[in-house]
N, C-alpha and C positions, 0 to 999 in steps of 0.2 A: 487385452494387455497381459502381456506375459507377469506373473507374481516372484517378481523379482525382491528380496531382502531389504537392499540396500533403498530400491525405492520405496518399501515399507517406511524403512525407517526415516527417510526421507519424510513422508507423508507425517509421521507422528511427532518426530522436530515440529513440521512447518505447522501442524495443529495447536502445539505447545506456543509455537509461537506467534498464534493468533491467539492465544488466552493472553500472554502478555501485552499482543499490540491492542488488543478491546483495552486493558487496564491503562495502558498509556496512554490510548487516544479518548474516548469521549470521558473515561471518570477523571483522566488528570486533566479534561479541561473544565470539568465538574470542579474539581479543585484550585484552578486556578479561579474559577467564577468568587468561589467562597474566600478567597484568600486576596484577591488585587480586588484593588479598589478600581485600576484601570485596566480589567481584561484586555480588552481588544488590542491595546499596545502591547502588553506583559507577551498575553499568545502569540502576536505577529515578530515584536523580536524575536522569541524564542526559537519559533520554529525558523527564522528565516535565517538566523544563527546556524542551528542546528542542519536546514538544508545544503549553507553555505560551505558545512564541512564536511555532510554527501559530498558534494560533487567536487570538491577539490584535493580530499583525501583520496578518496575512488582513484584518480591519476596517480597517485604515490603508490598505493598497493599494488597498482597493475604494474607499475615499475620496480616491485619490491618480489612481486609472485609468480612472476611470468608463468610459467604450465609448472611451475615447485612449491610448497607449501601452502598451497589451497586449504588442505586440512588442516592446517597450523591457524589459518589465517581463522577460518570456519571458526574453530573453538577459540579465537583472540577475541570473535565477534561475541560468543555466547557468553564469555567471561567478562569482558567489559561491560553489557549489557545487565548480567547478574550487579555490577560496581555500581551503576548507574543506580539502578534499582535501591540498593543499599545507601548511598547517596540521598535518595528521594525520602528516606525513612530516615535519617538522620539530621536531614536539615529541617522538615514537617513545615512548618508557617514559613521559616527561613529562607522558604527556595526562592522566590521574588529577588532576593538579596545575591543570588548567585547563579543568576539565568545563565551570564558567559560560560560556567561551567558545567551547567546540566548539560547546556547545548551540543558542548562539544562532547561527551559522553553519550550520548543520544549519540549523535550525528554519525560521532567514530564507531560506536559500537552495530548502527545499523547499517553502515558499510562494508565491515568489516566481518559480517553476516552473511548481508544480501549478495554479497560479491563472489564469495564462493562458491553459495547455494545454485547462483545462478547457472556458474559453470559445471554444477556436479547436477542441474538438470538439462544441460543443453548436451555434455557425455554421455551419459548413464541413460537419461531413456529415448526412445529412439524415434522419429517423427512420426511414424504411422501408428505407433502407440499413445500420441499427443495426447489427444484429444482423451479417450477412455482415463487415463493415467490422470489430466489435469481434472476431469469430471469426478475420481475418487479423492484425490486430493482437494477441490472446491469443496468434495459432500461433507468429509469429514470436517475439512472446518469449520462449513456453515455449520454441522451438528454442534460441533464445540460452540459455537456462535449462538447457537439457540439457548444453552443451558446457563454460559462463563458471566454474560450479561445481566440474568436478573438474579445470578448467583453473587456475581460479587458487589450489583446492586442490592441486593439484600444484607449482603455483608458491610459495607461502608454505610450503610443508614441506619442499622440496629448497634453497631461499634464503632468504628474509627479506618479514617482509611489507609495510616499508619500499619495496621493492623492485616486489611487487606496486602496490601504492599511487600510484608513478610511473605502473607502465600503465595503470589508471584515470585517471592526468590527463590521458593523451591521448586517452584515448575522451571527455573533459568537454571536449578542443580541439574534437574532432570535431563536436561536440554545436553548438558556439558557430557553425562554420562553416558545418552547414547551417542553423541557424536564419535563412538568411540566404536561403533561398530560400522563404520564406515568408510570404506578404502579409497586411498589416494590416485590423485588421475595419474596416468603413466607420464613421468617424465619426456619431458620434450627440449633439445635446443633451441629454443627461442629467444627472437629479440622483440622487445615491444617500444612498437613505433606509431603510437597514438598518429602525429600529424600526417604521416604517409598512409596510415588507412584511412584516415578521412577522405583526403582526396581520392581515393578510390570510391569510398562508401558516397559522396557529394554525386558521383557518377550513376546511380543506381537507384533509380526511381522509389521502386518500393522499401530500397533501407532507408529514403530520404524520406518516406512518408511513413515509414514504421515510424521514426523518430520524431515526426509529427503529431504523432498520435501518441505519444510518449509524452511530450513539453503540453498538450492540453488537459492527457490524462494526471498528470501533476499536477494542472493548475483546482482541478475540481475530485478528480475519483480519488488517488491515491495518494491520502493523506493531506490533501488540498486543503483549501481554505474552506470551501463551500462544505464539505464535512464538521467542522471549528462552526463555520455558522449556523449550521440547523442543529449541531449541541449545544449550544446558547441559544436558539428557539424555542429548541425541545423543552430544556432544563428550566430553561422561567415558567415557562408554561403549565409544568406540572410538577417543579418544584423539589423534587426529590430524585436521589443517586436510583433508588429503586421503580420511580416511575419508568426515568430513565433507562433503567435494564431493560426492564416490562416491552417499552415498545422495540427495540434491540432484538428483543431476541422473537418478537412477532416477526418482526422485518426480515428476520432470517430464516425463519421458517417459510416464507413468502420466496426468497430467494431459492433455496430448496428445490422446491416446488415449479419452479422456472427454469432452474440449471438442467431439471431434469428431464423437461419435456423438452428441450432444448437438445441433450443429449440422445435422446431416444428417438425424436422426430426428426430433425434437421442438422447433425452431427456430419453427415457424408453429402449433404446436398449444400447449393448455393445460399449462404443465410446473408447476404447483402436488405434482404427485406428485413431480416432480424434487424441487424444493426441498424436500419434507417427508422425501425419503429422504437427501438431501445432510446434511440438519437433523440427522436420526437418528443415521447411520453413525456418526462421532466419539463419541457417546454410549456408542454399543456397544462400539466398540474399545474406549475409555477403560476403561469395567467391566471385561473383559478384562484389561486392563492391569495394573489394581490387583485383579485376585483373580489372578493369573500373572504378578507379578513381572519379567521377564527380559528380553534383548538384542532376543529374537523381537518378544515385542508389546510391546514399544517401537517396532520399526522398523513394525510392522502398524498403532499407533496412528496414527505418523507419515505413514503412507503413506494411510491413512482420512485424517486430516486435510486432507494437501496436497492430495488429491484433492478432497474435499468441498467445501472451504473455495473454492477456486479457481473449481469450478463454481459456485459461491452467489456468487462474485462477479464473474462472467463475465456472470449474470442480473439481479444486480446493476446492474452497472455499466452494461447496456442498456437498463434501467428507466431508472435515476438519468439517464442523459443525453436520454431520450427524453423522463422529468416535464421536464425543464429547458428541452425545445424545444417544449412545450406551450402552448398557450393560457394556462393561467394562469400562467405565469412569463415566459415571454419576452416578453412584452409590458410593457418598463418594470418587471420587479423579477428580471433574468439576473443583474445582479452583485450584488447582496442576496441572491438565494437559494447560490449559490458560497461567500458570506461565512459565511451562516448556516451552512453546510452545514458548512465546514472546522471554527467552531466545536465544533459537535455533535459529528465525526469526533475531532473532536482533545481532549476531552471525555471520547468515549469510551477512548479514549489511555491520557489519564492517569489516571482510574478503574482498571484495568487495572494499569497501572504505581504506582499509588499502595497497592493492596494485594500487589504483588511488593516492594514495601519495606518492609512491615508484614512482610512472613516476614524481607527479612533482616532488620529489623531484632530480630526476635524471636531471630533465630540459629538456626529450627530446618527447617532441612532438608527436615526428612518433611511440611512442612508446604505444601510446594509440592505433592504429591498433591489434597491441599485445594482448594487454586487453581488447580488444573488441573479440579477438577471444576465450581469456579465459572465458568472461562474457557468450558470446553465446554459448557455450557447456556446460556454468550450467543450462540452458533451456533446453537441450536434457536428462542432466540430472537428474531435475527436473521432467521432463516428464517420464522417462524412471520408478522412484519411484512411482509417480503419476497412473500410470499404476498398479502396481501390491496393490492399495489399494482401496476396496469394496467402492459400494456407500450405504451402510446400509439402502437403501430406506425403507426396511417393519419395521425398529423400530418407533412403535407411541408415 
């Protein structure tokens, strides 16, 4: 891969802002544990709030941004996101009392993110450099991933996580700062006409099953529900923000360690077998799990998981950005398919999170075994889509 700047700085954003999304996603459900008396409802609103306004803001920006103010929009995301964060430290116990609002600060500020990023990876780096370019960008975050975990679980269980909370807003200054070395995409006359590239994209098998693979990988990898559930496994289990890290940042290290033989072995050959074993694994643990009970294959599940899951979206995510700089998208329907895409992701989301509310709200516990069985067969299914869609490597 060529050593291009902008993708540097690319890479060190999206590292930045994997320290923030570790802090938002398993210690603030850490905190919402300590803080509701009724988790599983308090989380399932939230996030399903919060999803709600991915996917339906997503359609406003692509109509507000068309191929102009990308970079505008980029640092609206990083700034709101620092608001949010600030938000979080100012209301402390309070936040239960003002889910509608965190929600939609989440929601908008991870839209208003992920939407431009998206387009200034699908521009700027070019498909046959994918795969090398997304394998630097996985390493360094899993790196950050190994350390940010039992770092800022050590931080929130010797102090407060008030406190932690602060130092995530200066990694979101940080964030704001470099996006400043970062150049804008070349203007373009465009109209953006979400409905008329659907029906194009409805034509076209593998955007129909990219997108397939997008509404499963929401319901369980990315940011799903089944991640919410084994943080509330994990966290009773061993009770503390810093166990917590501990295992976090093992699991990452594991990841590591897979992305990379992965990269090194099977990078230019057929990995249909990857994906079908990645698929499996979690299935297997899972069984395991619930015929043995215990701390063991909990942490064996968890660790099948984070492995699996990360590799299916490592393959993933090289596909998704490689359909997207294809012939049939980027020609006149880049910010319609982006739209379409968060829809469906965020879709997948809330499905997910809509039946973790159906257990709390049923009140019964064991019933998350359930939904842990339903979450881990959207993985196989995931995978199963994931499979039958090209890696478009020879488009430049």
């Amino acid at each position: 891969m060529k050593k291009y700047s902008e993708a540097s700085v690319l890479i060190a954003i999206n590292a930045l802002k994997n320290i923030i999304t570790i802090f938002l996603g398993p210690f603030l459900t850490a905190y919402f544990i300590k803080v509701s008396t009724e988790t599983l409802i308090d989380l399932s609103l939230y996030n399903i709030m919060s999803y709600l306004v991915l996917a339906t803001v997503g359609f406003i920006i692509g109509y507000i941004i068309r191929n102009k103010f990308q970079l505008g929009m980029f640092r609206v995301g990083i700034i709101s996101n620092f608001i949010y964060i600030l938000v979080i430290i100012i209301l402390k116990e309070q936040i239960l009392n003002y889910l509608p609002l965190i929600s939609f600060l989440y929601g908008f500020s991870a839209i208003a993110y992920h939407y431009p990023y998206n387009l200034f990876i699908t521009t700027k780096i070019k498909n046959y450099e994918r795969t090398e370019y997304e394998f630097t960008r996985k390493t360094v975050s899993t790196l950050v991933s190994i350390i940010t975990p039992f770092v800022l679980g050590s931080i929130i269980t010797t102090t407060n996580f008030e406190l932690t909370a602060i130092i995530i807003l200066f990694i979101s200054l940080l964030q704001i700062i470099l996006s400043f070395v970062i150049k804008p995409i070349e203007d373009k006359n465009y109209q953006f006409t979400p409905i008329k590239s659907l029906k194009k994209f409805i034509n076209n098998k593998e955007i129909v099953n990219m997108l397939r693979v997008d509404y499963f990988k929401g319901m369980s990898v990315s940011e799903g529900a089944l991640e919410v559930i084994l943080t509330i496994l994990i966290f009773n289990a061993f009770k503390t923000d810093l166990n917590l890290g501990l295992l976090s940042s093992l699991s990452s290290i594991l990841i590591i360690i897979v992305q990379y033989l992965y990269t090194k072995k099977f990078k230019h050959k057929n990995d249909k077998t990857i994906i079908a074993i990645c698929s499996i694994i979690p299935i297997l643990s899972l069984f395991l799990l619930n015929t043995y009970t215990n701390d063991i294959t909990l942490i064996l599940y968890y660790f099948c998981y984070t492995t699996s899951v990360n590799l299916l979206a490592l393959l993933m995510t090289i596909r998704l950005f490689n359909i997207s700089n294809s012939k049939a998208i980027k020609d006149g329907n880049l910010m319609e398919f982006w739209s379409i895409r968060e829809v469906v992701l965020n879709l997948g989301r809330i499905t997910g999170y809509s039946l973790l509310l159906i257990v709390g709200l049923l009140n019964q516990f064991d019933y998350l075994h359930y939904l842990m069985i339903i979450l881990t067969l959207s993985i196989a299914a995931m995978g199963y889509f994931l499979s039958k869609v090209g890696k478009y490597e020879d488009i430049e």
